[in-house]
DSSP file (Angstrom, degrees, kcal/mol; ACC not computed):
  #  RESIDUE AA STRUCTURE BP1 BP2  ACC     N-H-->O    O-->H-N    N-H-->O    O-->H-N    TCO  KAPPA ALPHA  PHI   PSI    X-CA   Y-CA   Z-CA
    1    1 A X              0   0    0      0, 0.0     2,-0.5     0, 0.0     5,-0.1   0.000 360.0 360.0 360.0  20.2  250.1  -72.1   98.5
    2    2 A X        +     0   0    0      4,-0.1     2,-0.3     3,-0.1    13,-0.1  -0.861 360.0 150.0 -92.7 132.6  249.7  -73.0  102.2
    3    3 A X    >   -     0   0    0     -2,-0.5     3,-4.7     0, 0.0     2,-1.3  -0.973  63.1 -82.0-145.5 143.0  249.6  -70.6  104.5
    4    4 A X  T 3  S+     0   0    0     -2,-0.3    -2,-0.0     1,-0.3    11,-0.0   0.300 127.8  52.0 -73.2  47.3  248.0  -70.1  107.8
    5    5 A X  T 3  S+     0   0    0     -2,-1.3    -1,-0.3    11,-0.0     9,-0.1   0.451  78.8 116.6-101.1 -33.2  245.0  -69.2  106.1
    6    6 A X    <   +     0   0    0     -3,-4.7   107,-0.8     9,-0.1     2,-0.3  -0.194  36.0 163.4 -45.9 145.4  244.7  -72.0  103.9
    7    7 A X  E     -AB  14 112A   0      7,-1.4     7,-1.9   105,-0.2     2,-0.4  -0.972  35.2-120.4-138.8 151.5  241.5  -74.3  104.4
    8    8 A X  E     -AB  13 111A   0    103,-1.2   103,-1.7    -2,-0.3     2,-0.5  -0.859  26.2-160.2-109.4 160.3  239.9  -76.7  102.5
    9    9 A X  E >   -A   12   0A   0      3,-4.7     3,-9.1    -2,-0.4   113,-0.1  -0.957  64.1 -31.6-134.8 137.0  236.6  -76.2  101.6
   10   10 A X  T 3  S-     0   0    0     -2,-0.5    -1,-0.3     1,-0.3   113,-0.2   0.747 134.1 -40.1  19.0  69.9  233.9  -78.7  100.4
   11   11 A X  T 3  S+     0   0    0    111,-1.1     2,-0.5   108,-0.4    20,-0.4   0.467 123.5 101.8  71.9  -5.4  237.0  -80.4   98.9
   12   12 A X  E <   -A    9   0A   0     -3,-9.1    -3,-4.7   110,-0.2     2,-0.4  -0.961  69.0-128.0-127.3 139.4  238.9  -77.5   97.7
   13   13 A X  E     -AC   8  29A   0     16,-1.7    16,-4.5    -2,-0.5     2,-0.4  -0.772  27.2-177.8-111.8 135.7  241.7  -75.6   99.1
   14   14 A X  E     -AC   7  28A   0     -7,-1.9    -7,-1.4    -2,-0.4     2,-0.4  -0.872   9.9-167.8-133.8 111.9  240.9  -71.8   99.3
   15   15 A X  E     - C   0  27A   0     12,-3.1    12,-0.6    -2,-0.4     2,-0.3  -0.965  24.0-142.0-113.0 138.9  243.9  -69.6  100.7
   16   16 A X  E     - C   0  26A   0     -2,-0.4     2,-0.4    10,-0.2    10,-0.2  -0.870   9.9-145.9-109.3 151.6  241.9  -65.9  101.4
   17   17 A X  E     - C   0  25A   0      8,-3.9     8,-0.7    -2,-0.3     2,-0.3  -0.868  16.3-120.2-108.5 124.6  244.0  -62.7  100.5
   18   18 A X        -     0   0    0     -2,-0.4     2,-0.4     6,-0.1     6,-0.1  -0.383  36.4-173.4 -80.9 165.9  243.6  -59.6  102.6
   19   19 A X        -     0   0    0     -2,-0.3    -1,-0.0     1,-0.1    81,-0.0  -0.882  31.5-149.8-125.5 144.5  242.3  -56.5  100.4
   20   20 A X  S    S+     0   0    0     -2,-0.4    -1,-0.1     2,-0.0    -2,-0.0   0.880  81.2  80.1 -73.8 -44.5  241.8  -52.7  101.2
   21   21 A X  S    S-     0   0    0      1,-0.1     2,-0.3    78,-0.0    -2,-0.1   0.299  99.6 -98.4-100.0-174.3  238.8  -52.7   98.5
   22   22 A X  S    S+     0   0    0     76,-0.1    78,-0.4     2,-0.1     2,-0.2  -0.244  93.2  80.9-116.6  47.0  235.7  -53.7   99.0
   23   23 A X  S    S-     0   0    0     -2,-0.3     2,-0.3    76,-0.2    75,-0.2  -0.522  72.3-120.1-130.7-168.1  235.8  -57.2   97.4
   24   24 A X  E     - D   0  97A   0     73,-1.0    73,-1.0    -2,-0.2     2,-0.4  -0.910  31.0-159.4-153.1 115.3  237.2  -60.9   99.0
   25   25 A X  E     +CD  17  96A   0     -8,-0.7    -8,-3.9    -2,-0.3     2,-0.4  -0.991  16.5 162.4-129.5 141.2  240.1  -62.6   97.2
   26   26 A X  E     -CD  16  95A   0     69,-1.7    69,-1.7    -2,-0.4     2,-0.2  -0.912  26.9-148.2-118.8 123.2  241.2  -65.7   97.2
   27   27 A X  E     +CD  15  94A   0    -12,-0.6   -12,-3.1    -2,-0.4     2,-0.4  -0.728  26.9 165.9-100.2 158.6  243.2  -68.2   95.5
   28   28 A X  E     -CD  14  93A   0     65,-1.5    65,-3.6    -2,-0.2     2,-0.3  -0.981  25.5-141.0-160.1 146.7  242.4  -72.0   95.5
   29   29 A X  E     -CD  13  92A   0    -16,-4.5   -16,-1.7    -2,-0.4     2,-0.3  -0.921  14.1-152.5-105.3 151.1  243.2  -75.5   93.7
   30   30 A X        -     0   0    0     61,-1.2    61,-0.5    -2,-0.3     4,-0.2  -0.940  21.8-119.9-118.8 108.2  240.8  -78.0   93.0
   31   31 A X        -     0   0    0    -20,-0.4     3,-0.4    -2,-0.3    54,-0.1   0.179  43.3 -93.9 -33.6 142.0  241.9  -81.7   92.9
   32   32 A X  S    S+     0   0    0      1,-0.2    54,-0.2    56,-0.2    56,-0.2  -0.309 116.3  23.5 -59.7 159.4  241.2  -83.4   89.2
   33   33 A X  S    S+     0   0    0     54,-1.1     2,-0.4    52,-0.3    53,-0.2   0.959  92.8 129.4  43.8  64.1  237.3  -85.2   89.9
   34   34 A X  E     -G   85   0B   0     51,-2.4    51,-2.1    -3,-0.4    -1,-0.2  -0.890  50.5-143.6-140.2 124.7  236.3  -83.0   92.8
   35   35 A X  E     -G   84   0B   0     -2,-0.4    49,-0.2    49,-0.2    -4,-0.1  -0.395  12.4-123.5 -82.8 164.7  233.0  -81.3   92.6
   36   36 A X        -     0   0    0     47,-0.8     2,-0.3     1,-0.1    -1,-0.1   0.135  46.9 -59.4 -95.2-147.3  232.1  -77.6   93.8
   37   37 A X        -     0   0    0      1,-0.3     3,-0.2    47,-0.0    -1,-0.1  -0.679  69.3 -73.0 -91.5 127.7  229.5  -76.6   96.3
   38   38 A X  S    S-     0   0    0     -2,-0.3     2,-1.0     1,-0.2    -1,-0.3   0.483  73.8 -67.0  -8.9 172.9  225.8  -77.2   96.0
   39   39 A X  S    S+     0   0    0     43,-0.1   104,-2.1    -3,-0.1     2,-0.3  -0.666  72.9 178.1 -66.3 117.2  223.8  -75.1   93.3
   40   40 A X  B     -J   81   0C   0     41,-1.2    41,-1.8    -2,-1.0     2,-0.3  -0.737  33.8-170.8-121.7 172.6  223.9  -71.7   94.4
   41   41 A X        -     0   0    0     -2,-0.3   100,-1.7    39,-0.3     2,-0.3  -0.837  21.1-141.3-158.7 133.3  222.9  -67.9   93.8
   42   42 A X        -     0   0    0     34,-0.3    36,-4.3    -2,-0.3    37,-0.2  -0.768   8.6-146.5 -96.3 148.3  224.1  -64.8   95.9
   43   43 A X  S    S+     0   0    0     96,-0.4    -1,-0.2    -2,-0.3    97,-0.1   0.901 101.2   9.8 -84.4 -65.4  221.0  -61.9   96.4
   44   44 A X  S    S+     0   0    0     95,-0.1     2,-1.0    33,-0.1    33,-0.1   0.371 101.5 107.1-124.6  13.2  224.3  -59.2   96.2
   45   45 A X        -     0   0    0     94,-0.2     2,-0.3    31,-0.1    -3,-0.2  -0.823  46.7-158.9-100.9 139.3  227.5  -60.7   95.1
   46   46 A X        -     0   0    0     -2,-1.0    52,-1.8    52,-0.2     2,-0.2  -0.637  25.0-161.5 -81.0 133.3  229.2  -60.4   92.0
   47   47 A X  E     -E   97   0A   0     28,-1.6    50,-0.2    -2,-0.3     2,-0.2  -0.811   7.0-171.1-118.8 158.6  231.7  -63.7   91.8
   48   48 A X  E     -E   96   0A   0     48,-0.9    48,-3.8    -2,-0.2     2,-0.3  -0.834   5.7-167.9-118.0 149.5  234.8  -64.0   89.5
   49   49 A X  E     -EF  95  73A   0     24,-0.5    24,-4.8    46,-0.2     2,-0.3  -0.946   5.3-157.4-151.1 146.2  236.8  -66.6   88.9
   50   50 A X  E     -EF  94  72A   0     44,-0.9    44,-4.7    -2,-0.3     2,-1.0  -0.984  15.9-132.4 -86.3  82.3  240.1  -66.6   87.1
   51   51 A X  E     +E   93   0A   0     20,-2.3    19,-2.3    17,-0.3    20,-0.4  -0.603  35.9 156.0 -56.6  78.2  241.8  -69.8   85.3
   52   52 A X  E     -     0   0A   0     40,-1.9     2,-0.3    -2,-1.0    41,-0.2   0.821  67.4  -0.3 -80.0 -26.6  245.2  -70.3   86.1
   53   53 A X  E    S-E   92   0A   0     39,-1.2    39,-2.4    15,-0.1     2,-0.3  -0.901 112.8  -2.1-155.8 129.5  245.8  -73.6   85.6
   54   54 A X  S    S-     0   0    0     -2,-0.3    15,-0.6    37,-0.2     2,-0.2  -0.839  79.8 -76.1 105.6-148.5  243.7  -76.2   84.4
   55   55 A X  E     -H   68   0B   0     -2,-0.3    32,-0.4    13,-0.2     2,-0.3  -0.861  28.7-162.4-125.6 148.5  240.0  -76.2   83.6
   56   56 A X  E     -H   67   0B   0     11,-2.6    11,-2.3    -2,-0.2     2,-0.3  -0.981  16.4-141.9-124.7 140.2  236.9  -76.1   85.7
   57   57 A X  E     -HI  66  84B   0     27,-2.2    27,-1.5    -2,-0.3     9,-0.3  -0.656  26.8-177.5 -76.9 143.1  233.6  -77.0   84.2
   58   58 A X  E     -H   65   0B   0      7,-3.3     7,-1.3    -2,-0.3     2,-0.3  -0.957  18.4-150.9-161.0 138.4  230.3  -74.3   85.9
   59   59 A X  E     -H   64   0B   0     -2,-0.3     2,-1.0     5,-0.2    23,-0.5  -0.870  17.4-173.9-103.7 113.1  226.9  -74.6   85.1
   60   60 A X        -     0   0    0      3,-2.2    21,-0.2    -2,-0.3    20,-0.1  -0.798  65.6 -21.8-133.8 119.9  225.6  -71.3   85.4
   61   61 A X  S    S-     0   0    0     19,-1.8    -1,-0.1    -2,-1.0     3,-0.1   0.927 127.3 -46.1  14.3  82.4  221.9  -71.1   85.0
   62   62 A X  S    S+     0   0    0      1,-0.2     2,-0.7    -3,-0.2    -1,-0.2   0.546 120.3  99.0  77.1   0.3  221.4  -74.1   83.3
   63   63 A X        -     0   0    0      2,-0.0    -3,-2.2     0, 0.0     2,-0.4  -0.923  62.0-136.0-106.5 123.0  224.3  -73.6   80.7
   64   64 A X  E     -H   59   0B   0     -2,-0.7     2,-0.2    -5,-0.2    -5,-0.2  -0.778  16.8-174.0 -97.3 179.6  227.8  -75.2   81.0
   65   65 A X  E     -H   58   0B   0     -7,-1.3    -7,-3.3    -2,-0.4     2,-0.7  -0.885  16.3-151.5-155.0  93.2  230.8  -73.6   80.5
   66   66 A X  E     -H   57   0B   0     -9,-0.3     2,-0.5    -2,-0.2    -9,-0.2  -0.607  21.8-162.6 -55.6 111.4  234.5  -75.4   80.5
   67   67 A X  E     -H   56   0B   0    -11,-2.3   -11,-2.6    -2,-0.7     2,-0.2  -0.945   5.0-160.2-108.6 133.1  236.4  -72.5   81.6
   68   68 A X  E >   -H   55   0B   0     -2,-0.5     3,-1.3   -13,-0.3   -17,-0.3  -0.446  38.0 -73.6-120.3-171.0  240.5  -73.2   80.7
   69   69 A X  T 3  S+     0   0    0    -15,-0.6   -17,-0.2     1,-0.3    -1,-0.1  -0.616 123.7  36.3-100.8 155.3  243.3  -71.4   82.3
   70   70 A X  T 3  S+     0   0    0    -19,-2.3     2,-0.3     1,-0.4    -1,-0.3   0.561 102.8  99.1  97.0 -14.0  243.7  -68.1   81.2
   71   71 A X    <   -     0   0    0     -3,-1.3   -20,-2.3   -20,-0.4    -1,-0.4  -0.843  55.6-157.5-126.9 139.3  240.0  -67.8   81.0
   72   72 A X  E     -F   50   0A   0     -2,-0.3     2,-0.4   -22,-0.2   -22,-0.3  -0.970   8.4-153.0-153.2 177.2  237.6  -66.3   83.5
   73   73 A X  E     -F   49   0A   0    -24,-4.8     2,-0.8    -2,-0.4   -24,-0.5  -0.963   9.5-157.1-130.1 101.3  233.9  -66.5   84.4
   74   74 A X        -     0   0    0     -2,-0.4     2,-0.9   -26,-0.2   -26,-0.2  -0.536   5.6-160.6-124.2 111.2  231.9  -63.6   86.0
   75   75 A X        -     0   0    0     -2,-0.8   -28,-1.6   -29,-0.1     3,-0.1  -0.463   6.2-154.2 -79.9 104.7  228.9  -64.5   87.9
   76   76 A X    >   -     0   0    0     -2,-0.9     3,-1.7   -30,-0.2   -34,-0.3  -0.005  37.0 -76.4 -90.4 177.5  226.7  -61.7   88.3
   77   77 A X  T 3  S+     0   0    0      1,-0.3   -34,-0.2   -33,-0.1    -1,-0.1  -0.090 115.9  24.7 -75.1-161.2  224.0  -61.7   91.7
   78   78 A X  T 3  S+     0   0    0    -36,-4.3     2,-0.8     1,-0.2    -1,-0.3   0.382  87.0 136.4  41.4   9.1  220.9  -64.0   91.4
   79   79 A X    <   -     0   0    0     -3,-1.7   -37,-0.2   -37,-0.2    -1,-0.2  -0.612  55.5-136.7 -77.0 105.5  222.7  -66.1   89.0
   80   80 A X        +     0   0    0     -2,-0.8   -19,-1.8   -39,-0.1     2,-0.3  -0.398  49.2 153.0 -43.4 121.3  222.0  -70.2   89.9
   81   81 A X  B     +J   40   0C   0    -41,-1.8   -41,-1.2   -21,-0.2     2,-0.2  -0.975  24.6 168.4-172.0 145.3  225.8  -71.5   89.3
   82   82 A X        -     0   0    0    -23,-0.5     2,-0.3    -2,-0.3   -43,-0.1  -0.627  13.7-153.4-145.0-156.1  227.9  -74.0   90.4
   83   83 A X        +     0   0    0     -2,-0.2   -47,-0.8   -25,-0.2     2,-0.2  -0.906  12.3 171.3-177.7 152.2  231.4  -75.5   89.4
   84   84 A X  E     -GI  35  57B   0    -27,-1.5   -27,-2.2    -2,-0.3     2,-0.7  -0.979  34.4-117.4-163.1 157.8  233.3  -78.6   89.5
   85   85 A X  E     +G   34   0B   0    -51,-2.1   -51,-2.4   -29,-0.3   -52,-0.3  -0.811  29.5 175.2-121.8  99.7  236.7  -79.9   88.1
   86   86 A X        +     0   0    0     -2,-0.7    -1,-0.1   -53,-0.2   -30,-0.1   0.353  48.2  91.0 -88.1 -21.2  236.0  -82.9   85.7
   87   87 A X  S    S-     0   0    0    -32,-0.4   -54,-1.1     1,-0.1   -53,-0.1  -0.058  85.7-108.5 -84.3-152.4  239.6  -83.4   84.4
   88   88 A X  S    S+     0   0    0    -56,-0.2     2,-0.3     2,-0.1   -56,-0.2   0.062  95.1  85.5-101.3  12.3  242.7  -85.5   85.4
   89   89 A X  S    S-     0   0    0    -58,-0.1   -34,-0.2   -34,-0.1   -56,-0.1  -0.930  84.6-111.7-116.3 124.3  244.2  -82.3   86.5
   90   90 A X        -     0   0    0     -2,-0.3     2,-0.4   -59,-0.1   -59,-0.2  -0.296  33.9-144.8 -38.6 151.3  244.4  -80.0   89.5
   91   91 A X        -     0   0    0    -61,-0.5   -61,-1.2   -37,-0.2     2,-0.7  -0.963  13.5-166.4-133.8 100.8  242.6  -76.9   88.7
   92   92 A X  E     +DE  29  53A   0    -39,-2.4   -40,-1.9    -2,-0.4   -39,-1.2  -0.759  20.2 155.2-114.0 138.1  244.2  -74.0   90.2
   93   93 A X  E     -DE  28  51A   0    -65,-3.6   -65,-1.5    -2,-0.7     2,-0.4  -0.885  35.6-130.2-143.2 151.6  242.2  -70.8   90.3
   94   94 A X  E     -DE  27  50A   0    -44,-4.7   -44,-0.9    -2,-0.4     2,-0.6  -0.790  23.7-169.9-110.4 146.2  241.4  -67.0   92.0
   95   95 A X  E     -DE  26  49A   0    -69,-1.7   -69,-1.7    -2,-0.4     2,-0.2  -0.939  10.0-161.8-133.3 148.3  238.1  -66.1   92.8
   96   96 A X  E     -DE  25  48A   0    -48,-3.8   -48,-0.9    -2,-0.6     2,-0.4  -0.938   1.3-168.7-121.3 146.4  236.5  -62.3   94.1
   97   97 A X  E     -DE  24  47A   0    -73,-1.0   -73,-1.0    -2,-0.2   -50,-0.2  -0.902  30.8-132.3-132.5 130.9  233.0  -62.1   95.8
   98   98 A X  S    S+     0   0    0    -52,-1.8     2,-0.3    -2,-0.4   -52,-0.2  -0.446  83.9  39.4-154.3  97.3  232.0  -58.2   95.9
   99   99 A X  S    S-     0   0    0    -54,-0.2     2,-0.6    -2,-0.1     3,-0.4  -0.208 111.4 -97.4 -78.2-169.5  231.0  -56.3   97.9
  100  100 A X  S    S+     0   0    0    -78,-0.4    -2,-0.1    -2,-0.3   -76,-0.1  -0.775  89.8  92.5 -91.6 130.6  233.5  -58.0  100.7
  101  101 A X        +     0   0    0     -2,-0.6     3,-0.3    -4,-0.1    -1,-0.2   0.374  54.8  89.9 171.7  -2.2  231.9  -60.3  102.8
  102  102 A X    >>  +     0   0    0     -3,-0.4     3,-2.0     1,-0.2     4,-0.8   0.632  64.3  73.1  -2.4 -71.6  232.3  -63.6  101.4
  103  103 A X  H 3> S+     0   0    0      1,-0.2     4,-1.4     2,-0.2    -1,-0.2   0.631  82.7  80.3 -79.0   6.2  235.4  -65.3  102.7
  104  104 A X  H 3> S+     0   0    0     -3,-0.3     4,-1.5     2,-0.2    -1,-0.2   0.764  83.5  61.4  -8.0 -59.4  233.5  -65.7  106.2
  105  105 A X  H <> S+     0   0    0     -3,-2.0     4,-2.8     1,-0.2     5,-0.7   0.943 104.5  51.8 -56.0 -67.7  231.9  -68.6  104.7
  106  106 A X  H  X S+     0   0    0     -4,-0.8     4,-1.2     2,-0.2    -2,-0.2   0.888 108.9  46.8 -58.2 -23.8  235.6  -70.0  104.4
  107  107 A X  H >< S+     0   0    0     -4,-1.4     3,-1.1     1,-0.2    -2,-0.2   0.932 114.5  49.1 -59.8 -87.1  236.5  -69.5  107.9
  108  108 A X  H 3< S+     0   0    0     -4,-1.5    -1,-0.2     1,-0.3    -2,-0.2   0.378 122.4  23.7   0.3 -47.7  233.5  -70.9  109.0
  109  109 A X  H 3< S+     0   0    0     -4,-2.8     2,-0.5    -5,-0.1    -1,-0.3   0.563  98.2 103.0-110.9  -8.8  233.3  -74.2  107.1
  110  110 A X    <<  -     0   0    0     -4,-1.2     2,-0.8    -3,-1.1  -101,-0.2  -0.526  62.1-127.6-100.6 149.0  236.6  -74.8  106.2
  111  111 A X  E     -B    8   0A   0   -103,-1.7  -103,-1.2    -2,-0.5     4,-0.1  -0.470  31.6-100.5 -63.7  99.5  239.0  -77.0  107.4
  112  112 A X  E >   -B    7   0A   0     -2,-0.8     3,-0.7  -105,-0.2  -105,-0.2   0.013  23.9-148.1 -19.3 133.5  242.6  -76.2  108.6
  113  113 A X  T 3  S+     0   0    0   -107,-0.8     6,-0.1     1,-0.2  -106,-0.1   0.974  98.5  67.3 -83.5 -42.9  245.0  -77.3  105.4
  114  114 A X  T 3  S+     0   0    0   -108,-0.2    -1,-0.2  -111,-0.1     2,-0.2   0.534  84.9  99.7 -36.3 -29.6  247.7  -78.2  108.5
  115  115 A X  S <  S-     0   0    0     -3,-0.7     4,-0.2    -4,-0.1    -4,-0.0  -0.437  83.0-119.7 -38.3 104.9  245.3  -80.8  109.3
  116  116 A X  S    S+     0   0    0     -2,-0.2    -1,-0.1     2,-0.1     0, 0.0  -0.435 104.2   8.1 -71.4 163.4  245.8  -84.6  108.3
  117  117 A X  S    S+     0   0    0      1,-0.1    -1,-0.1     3,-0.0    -4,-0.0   0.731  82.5 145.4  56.6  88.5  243.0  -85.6  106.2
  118  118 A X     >  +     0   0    0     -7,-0.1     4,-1.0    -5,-0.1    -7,-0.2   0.350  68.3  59.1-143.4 -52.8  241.8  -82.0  106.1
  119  119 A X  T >4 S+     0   0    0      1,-0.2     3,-1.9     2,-0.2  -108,-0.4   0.962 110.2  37.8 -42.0 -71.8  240.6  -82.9  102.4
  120  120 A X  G >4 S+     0   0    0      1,-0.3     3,-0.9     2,-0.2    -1,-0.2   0.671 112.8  57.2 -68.7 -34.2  238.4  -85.5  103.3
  121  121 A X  G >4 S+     0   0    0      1,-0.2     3,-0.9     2,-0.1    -1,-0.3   0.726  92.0  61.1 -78.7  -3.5  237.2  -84.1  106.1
  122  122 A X  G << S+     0   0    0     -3,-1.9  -111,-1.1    -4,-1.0    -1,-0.2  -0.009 105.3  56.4 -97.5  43.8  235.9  -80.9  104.8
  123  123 A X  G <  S+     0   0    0     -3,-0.9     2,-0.6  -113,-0.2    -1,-0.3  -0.181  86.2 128.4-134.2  18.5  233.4  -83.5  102.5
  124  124 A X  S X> S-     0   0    0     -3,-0.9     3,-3.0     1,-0.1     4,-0.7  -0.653  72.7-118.1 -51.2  99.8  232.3  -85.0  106.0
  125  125 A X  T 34 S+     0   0    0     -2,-0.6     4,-0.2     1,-0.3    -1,-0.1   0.739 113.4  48.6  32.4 -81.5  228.6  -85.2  106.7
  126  126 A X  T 3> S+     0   0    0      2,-0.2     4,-1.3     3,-0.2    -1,-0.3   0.577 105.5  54.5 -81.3 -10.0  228.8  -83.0  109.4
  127  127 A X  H X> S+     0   0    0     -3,-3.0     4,-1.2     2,-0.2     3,-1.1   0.931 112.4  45.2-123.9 -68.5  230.8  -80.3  107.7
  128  128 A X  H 3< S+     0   0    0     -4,-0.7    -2,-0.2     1,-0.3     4,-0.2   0.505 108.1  60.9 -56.0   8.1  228.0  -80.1  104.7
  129  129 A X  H >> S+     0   0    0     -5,-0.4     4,-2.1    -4,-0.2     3,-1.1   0.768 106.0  43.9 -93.4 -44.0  225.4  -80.2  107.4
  130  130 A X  H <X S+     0   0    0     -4,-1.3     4,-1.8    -3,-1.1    -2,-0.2   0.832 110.7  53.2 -90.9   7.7  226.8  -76.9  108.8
  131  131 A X  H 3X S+     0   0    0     -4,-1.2     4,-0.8     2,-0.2    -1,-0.2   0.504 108.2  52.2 -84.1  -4.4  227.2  -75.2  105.3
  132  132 A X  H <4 S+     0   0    0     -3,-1.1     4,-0.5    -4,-0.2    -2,-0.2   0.667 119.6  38.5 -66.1 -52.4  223.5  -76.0  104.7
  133  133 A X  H  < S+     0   0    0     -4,-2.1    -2,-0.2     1,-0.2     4,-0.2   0.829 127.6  27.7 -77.3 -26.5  223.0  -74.3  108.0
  134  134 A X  H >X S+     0   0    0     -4,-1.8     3,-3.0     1,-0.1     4,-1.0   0.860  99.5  94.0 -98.8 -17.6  225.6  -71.2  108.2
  135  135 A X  T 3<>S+     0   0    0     -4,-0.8     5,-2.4     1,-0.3    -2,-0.1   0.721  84.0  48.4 -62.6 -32.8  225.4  -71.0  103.8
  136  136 A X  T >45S+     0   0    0     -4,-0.5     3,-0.6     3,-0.2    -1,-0.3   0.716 102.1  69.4 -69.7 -22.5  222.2  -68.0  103.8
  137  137 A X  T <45S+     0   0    0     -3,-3.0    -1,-0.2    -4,-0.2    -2,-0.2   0.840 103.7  37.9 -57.3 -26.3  224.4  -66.1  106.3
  138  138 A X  T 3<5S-     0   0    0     -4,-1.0    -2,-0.2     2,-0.2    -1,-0.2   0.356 126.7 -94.0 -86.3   6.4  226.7  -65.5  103.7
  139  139 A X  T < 5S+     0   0    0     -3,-0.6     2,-1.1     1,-0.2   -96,-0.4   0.447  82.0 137.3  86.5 -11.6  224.2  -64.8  100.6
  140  140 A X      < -     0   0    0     -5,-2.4     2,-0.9   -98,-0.1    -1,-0.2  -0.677  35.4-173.1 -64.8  83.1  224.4  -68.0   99.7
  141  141 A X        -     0   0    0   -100,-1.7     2,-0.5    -2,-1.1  -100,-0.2  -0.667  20.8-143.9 -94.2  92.8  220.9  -69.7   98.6
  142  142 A X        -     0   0    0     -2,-0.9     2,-0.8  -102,-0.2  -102,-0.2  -0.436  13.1-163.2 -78.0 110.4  221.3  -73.0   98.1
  143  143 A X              0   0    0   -104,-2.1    -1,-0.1    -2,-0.5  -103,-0.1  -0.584 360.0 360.0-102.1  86.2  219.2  -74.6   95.2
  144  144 A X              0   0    0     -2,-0.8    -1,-0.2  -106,-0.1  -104,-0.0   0.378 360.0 360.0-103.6 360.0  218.9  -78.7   95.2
């Protein structure tokens, strides 16, 4: 699933797909013990995410939820929600932000997959300092 699109993102590697419609899709694995992205809530996106393989745990406002493959999750706007993959297992999964405007946010923070140490560097310091800083250009309102 690498392509030169792939990036990894706050630990997770996020190939975006392009679309005519007015949504952002993506596919992505998440490494077994790798947590997701701060607590968040988008003002106007509608998220999905799609279980293909694995399970991902998301707390979405104040609830968890183990989502198993095969299984999907749809986060509607203003919802507080976050995700992480708790098992011993890769978690590989597709996710939609709509309306389209979204996968920006990956360009923007993420890390070439081509890249040694690409993983580990998109959990740098500096790399969650600028996704604190670019994440309310994307809708993203980060709550810690």
């Amino acid at each position: 699933m690498i392509n030169d699109k792939t990036k990894w993102v706050l630990g997770h590697k996020v190939t975006p797909y392009d679309t005519l419609g007015d949504y952002d899709l993506m596919m992505a694995e998440t490494p077994p013990q790798v947590q997701g992205p701060p607590p968040h809530f988008h003002n106007n996106f509608k998220e999905s995410f799609l279980i293909i393989e694995g399970e991902m745990e998301f707390f979405i406002n104040g609830e968890v939820k183990n989502v198993r493959a095969g299984e999907s999750v749809d986060i509607p706007p203003k919802t507080l929600h976050t995700f992480g993959n708790k098992s011993n297992s890769t978690c590989k999964w597709v996710n939609i932000h709509s309306p389209k405007g979204f996968r920006g946010f990956f360009d923007k923070t993420g890390i070439p997959a081509q890249n040694e140490n690409a993983q580990q560097e998109s959990i740098a310091p500096k790399i969650i300092k600028k996704v604190f800083e670019l994440a309310a250009d994307f809708d993203m309102i980060i709550k810690v």
